[in-house]
TORFIGU-44376 format. One line per 2 residues: number of its first residue (from 1); for each residue z, x negated, y of C-alpha. Coordinates in steps of 0.5 Angstrom, whole numbers. Layout:
NUM) Z X Y  ...
//
This chain:
1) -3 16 7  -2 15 15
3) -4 8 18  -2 5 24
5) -6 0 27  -4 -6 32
7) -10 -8 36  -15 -3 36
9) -19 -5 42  -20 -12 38
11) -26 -14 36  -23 -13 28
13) -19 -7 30  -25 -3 32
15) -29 -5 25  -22 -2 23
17) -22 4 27  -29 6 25
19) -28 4 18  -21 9 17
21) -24 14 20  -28 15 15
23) -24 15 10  -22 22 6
25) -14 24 6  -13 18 11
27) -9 19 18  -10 14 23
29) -7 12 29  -10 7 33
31) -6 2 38  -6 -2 44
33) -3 -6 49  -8 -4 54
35) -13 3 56  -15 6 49
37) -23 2 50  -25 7 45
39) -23 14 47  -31 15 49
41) -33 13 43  -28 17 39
43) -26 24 43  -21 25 38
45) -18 18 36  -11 19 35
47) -8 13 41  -1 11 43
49) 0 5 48  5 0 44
51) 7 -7 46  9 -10 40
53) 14 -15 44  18 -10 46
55) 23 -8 40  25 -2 42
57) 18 0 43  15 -2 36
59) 22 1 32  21 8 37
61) 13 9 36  13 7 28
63) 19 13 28  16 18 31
65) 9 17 28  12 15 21
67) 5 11 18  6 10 11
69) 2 4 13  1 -2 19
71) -4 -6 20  -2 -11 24
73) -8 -15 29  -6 -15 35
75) -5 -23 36  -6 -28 43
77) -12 -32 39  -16 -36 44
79) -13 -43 41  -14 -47 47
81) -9 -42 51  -4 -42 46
83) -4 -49 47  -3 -48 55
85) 1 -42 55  7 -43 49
87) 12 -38 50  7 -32 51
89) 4 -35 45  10 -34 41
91) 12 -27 45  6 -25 42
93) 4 -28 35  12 -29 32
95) 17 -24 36  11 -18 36
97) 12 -20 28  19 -20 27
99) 19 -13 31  15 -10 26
101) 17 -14 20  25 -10 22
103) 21 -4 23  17 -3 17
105) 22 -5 13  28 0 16
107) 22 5 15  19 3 8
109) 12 2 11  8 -3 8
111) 5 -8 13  -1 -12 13
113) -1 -17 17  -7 -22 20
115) -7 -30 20  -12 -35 19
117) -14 -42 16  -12 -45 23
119) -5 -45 19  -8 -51 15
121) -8 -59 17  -16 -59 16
123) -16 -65 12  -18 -61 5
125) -23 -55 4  -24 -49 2
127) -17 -47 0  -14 -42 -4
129) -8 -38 -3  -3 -43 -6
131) -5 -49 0  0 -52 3
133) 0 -50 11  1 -56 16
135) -2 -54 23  -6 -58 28
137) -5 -54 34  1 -50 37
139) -3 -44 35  -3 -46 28
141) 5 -47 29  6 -39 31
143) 1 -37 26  5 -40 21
145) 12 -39 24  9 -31 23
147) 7 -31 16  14 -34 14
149) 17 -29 17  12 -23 13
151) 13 -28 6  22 -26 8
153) 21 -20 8  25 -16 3
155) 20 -10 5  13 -8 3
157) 6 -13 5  1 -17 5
159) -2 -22 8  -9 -23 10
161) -12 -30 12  -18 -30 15
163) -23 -36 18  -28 -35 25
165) -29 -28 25  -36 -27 29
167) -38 -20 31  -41 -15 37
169) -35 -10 39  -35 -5 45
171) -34 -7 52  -31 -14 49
173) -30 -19 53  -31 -26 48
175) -39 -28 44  -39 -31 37
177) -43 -35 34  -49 -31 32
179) -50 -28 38  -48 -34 43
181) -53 -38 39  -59 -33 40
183) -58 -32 47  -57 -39 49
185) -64 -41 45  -69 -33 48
187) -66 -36 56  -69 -43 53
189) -62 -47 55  -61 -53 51
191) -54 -52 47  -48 -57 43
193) -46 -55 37  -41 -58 33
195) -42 -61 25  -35 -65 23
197) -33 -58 23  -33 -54 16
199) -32 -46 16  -33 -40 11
201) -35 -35 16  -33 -29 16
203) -37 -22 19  -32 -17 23
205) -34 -11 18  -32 -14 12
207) -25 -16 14  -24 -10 16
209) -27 -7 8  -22 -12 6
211) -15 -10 10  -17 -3 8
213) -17 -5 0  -10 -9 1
215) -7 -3 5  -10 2 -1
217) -7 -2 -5  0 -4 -2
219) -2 -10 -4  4 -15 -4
221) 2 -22 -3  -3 -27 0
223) -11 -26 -1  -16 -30 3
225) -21 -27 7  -28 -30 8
227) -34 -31 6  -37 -36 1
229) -41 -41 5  -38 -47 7
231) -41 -48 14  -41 -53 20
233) -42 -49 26  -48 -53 28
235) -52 -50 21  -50 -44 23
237) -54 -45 29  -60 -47 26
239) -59 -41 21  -59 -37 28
241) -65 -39 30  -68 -39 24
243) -67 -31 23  -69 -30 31
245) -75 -35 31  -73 -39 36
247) -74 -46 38  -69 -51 34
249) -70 -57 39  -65 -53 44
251) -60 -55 38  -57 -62 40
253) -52 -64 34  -45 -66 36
255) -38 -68 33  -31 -65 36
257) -29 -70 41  -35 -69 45
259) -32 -63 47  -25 -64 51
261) -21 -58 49  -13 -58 50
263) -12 -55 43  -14 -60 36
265) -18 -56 32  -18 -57 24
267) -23 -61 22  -25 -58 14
269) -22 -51 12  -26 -44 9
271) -23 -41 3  -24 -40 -3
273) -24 -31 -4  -23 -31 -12
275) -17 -27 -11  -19 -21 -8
277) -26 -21 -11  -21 -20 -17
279) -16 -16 -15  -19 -12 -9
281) -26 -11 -11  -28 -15 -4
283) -36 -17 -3  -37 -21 4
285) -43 -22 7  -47 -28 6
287) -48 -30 13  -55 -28 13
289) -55 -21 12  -49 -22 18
291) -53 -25 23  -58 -20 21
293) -52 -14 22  -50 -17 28
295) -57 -18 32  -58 -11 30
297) -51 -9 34  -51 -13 39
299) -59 -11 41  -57 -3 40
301) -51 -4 45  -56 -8 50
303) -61 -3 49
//
């Protein structure tokens, strides 16, 4: 088995990288647009630049490294500039897949590929897999876009939705929640924190364990990958403070339109995780061994 994985600077590529060099038997090559972030880390890490936009660079690497299997991660996420910047939102989150769609089905791979709750309007959560998708934001429009595009596919694949990934990583310029939470409370600074929006948060290690299950398994299909705790922000935010025994007083309740964002964010999402409890053996998580993994992480990386 040879996985090739898009992405592996990403927060959930480089849980990915750590996971899969791990496995006995499993050949691994980390893609990314940029410098390979890991190359410190993992002297031997077997790395090749790719951007997924170009075509005939996705078709000529996949030949070349003929990879049983691709994880596909790479994605433009930051939803507010999705919302502002269209057309390098669909480069990136729908032509990158319909340039590895071709390939994986000219080649025989099985593809995995990485979506997201914001496919759903919001309006009824936690959803299971039969859901119908209706996005709020043009995020969710590409993301959706994409995912059709895998589910016409004649070839082999997966498709992995996720909801509010949080996590430390290597010289990754984004925070989460967990960590956001317990800096901003240590610095004594007051925070706003959202309560009208409801999530099952989802630890970055467990997203990966489960991509891994699926591409173990060429898994074909749709699974829903999250935790099982149906949470607003603001509760995690207490929860935080809470494991860190910081002052809750610096948490102020607030509801979405006090923030003024480009994007619409769906209101009520979280998935239901039956399906790949069942047929992939996944075992997220609860949210307080993640915050507990995450503060571990982020004190090591600091200290």
């Amino acid at each position: 088995m040879k996985i090739l994985l898009t992405g592996s600077n990403g927060l959930l590529g480089q849980k990915l990288v750590a996971l899969l060099r791990q496995q006995a038997g499993v050949g691994l090559v980390a893609t990314s647009r940029g410098a390979n972030k890991l190359a410190g880390l993992y002297p031997d890490l077997s790395f090749v630049p790719l951007d997924v936009t170009d075509a005939a660079r996705v078709r000529r690497v996949l030949t070349q490294e003929q990879p049983t299997h691709v994880i596909h991660t790479a994605a433009m996420t930051n939803v507010d500039e999705c919302e502002l910047n269209r057309e390098a939102c669909w480069l990136q989150n729908v032509t990158a897949v319909e340039n590895l769609v071709d390939a994986c089905v000219e080649l025989n791979i099985h593809l995995t590929h990485l979506s997201t709750d914001f496919i759903f309007s919001g309006e009824a959560g936690p959803l299971d897999e039969e859901a119908e998708p209706a996005p709020v934001n043009f995020y969710g429009e590409s993301k959706l876009a994409a995912e059709l595009l895998v589910q016409a596919s004649p070839g082999r694949w997966a498709i992995a939705r996720t909801v509010l990934v949080y996590g430390v990583a290597h010289e990754y310029g984004r925070t989460n929640i967990v960590v956001w939470v317990r800096d901003s409370l240590r610095a004594g600074k007051p925070i706003k924190v959202v309560d009208d929006q409801w999530r099952t948060p989802t630890l970055a290690e467990d997203l990966a364990q489960g991509c891994w299950l699926l591409a173990r398994q060429s898994a074909q299909g749709i699974y829903h990958l999250s935790s099982d705790e149906l949470l607003t922000p603001y509760a995690m935010a207490l929860r935080v403070a809470d494991h860190f025994g910081l002052d809750k007083n610096l948490i102020e309740k607030v509801d979405a339109s006090t923030f003024s964002q480009p994007a619409r964010r769906p209101a009520r999402t979280g998935f239901l995780i039956e399906k790949a409890r069942r047929d992939l053996g996944y075992q997220p998580h609860t949210f307080a061994e993640g915050i507990g993994i995450v503060g571990a992480q982020s004190e090591a990386a600091s200290g």
